[in-house]
C-alpha positions in Angstrom: -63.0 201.8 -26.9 -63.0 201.3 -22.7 -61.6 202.8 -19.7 -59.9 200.2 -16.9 -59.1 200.7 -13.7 -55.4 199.7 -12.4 -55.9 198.9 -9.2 -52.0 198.8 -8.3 -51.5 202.4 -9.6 -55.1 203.6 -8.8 -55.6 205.1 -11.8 -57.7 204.6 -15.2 -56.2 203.8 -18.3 -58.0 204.9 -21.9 -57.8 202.3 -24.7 -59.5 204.6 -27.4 -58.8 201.4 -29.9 -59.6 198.4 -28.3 -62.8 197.0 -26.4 -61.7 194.5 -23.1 -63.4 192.2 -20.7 -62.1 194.6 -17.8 -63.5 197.3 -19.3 -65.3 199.4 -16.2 -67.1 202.2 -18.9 -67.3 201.5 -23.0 -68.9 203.5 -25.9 -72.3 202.3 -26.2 -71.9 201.2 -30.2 -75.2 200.1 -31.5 -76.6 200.5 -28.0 -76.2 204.0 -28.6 -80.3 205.5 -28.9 -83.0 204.6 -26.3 -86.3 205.8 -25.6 -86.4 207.4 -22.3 -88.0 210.6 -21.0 -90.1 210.6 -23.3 -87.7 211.4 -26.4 -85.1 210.2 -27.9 -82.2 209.7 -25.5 -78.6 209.2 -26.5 -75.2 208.5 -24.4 -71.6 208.3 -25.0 -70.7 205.3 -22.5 -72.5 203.4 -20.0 -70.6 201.4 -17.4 -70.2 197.4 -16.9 -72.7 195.8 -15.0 -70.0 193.9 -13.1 -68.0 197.5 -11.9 -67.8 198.1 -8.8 -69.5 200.6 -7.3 -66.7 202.5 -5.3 -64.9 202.6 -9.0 -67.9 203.9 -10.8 -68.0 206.5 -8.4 -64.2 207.0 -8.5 -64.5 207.6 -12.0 -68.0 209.8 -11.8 -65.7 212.1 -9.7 -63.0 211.8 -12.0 -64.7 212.9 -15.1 -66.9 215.5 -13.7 -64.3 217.3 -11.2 -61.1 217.6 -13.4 -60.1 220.6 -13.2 -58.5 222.1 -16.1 -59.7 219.5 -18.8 -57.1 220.7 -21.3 -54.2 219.4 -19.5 -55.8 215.8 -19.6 -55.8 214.7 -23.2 -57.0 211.6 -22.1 -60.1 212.5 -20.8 -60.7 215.1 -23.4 -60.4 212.5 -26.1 -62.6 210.6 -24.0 -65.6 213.4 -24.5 -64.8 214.3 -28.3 -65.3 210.0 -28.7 -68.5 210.6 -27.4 -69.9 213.7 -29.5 -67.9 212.3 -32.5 -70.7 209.1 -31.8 -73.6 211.4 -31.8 -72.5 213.3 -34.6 -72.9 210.0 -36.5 -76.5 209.4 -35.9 -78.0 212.6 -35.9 -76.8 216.0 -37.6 -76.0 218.4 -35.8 -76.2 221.4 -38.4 -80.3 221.0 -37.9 -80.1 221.8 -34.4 -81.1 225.5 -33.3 -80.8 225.2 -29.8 -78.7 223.6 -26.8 -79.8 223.2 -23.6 -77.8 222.5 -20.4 -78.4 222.1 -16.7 -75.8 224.2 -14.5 -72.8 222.2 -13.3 -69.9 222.3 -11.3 -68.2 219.9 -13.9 -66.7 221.5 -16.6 -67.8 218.9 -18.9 -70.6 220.4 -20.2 -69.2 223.7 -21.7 -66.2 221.4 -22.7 -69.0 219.4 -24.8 -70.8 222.6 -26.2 -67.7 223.9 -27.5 -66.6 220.7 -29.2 -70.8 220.3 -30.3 -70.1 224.1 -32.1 -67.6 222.6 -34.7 -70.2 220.2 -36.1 -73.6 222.5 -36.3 -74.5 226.0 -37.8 -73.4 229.1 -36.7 -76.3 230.1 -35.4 -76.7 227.5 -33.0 -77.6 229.1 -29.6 -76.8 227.9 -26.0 -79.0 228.7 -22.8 -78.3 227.1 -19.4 -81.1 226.0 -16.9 -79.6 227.1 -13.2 -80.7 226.1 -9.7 -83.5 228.4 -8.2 -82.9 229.2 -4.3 -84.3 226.7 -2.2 -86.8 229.5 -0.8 -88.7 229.5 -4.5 -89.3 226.1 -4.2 -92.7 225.1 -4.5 -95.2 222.0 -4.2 -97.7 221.1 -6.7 -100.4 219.9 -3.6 -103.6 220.2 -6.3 -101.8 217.9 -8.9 -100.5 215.5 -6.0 -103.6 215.2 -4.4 -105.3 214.3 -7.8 -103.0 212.2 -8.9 -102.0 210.0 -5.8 -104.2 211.1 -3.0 -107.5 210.4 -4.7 -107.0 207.6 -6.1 -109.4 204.5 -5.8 -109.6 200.5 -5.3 -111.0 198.4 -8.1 -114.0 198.7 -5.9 -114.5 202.2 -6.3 -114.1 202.9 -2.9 -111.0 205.8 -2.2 -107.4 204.4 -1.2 -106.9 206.9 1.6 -108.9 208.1 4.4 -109.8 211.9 5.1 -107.2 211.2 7.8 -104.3 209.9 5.7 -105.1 212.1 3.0 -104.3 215.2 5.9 -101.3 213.4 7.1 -99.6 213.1 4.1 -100.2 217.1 3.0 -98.7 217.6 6.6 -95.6 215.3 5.4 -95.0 217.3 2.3 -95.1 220.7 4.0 -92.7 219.7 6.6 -90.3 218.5 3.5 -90.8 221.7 1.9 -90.6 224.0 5.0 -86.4 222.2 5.0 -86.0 222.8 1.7 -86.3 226.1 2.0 -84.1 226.3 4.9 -81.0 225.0 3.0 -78.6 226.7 1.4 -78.7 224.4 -1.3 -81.2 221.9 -2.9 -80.9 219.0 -5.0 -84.2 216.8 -5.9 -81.5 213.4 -6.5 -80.5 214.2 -2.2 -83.1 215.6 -0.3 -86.2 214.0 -2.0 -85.9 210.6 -1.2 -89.5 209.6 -2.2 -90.0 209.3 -5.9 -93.7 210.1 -5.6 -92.9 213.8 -4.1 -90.2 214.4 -7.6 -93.0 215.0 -10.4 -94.5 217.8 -8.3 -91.5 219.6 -6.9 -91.8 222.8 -8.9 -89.5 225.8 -9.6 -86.4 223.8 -9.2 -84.8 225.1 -12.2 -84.8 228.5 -13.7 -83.4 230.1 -17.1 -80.0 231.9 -16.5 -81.7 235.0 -17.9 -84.7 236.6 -18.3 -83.6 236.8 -22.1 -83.6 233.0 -22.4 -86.6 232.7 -20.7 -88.7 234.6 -23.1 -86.5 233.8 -26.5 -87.6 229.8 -25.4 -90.8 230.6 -24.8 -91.0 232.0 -28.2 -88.9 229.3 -30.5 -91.9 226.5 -32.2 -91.0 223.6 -34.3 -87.0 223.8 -33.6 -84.4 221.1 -32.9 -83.3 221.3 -29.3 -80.6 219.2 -27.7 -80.3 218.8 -24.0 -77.2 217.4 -23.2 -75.4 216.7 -19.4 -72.1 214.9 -18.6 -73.4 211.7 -16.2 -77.3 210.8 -16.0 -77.8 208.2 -13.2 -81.6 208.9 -12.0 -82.4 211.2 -14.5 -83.9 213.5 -11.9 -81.8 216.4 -13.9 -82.7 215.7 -17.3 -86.2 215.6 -16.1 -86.5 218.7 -14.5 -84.8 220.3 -17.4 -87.7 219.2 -20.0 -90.4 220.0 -17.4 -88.8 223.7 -17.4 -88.8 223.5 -21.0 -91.9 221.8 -21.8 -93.9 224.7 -19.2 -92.8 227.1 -21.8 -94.1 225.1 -24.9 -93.9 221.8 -25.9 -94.1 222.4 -30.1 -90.1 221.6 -30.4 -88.2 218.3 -31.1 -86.3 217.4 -28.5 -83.4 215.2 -28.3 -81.4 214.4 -25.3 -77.3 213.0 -25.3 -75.5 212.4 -22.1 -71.6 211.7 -22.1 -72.5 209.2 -19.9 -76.3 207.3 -19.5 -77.9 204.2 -18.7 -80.2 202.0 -21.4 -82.5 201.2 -17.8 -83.8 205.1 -17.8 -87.5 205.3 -18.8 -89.8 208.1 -19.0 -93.1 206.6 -16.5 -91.7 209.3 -13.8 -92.6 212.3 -16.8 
């Protein structure tokens, strides 16, 4: 199945039967698993490489800020597509757990309450919400081992004393606007790649309760699941959070829509 775009009526128009050359999004078929993040990744759709990008944003929007999903059957078939899918390569009944980031997109709950048809009733749901930017910490120690002091092939350091200064000034600066804002999101406001791994606190369990019932859960099926995964700075702050707690369960991640491209060098 595909989505188009009509470009004379500016909408998009489901074929949930038929694949087409003008297809702008598709179910991914035998595409469907990937390794990325570290575990085993799986996504409904993944767009054309010949869209164009103001569509694939048009239709980003569209999916994630519908608001009443029930009065568009067109979309909501679009979703249950998707988990039907997944539901084909793994089973659902042996999961214990689902984990999802908070979103403004409706798409998420939408998914977990189509998910709860196809696994045990005892499947349990916690949400991973944004922490204020004013808790938002920087890893310096890890960063400065990691990056800072690091060598040539000669053995001699990369960085000067000097640079090594400069950049710790660089990083406090970017966290002293972080925690002005109101509101922080590592895709937006951390435009180097290198600072993302050591951003810390940037997601938090909903409740206390979660918190310590994950902590405690060893050798259990988890599935992390969001609605579009483009960077993959969510997903991988959401399996950091999880993997601080303990890292003894089996993760698997879906997204309603992925990429193939996402790999795990960043975790």
């Amino acid at each position: 199945m595909g989505v188009t775009f009509d470009n004379t009526e500016k909408k998009f128009v489901f074929d949930f039967e038929h694949d087409g050359a003008e297809d702008i999004v598709s179910l991914t078929g035998n595409g469907y698993q990937v390794e990325a993040f570290g575990k085993c990744f799986y996504y409904g759709y993944e767009f054309s490489e010949q869209v164009e990008s103001s569509v694939r944003t048009a239709f980003i929007k569209y999916v994630k800020f519908t608001k009443d999903l029930q009065d568009t059957p067109d979309l909501t078939a679009f979703i249950k597509k998707a988990v039907d899918n997944l539901g084909k390569q793994i089973d659902l009944y042996d999961y214990n757990l689902v984990v999802m980031p908070e979103s403004s997109s409706k798409v998420n709950q939408y998914m977990l309450r189509y998910i709860y048809r196809f696994a045990q009733p005892t499947l349990r749901k916690m949400e991973l919400v944004k922490s204020l930017p004013s808790t938002i910490s920087f890893d310096m120690d890890a960063y400065e081992q990691a990056y800072l002091n690091d060598v040539l092939e000669n053995g001699r350091p990369r960085y000067t004393q000097a640079q090594k200064e400069e950049a710790k000034q660089s990083v406090n600066k970017m966290l002293d606007l972080i925690h002005q804002k109101d509101y922080f999101t590592i895709a937006k406001d951390v435009k180097k790649s290198r600072f993302r791994p050591y951003i810390m606190n940037f997601l938090r369990f909903a409740s206390k309760e979660d918190e310590e019932l994950c902590s405690k859960i060893r050798h259990q099926n988890v599935l992390v699941i969001d609605d579009i995964t483009t960077s993959g700075s969510t997903l991988n702050e959401v399996l950091r959070t999880l993997r601080i707690l303990n890292e003894d369960n089996d993760i698997t991640i879906f997204s309603l829509i992925g990429r193939r491209d996402l790999m795990a060098e960043s975790l």
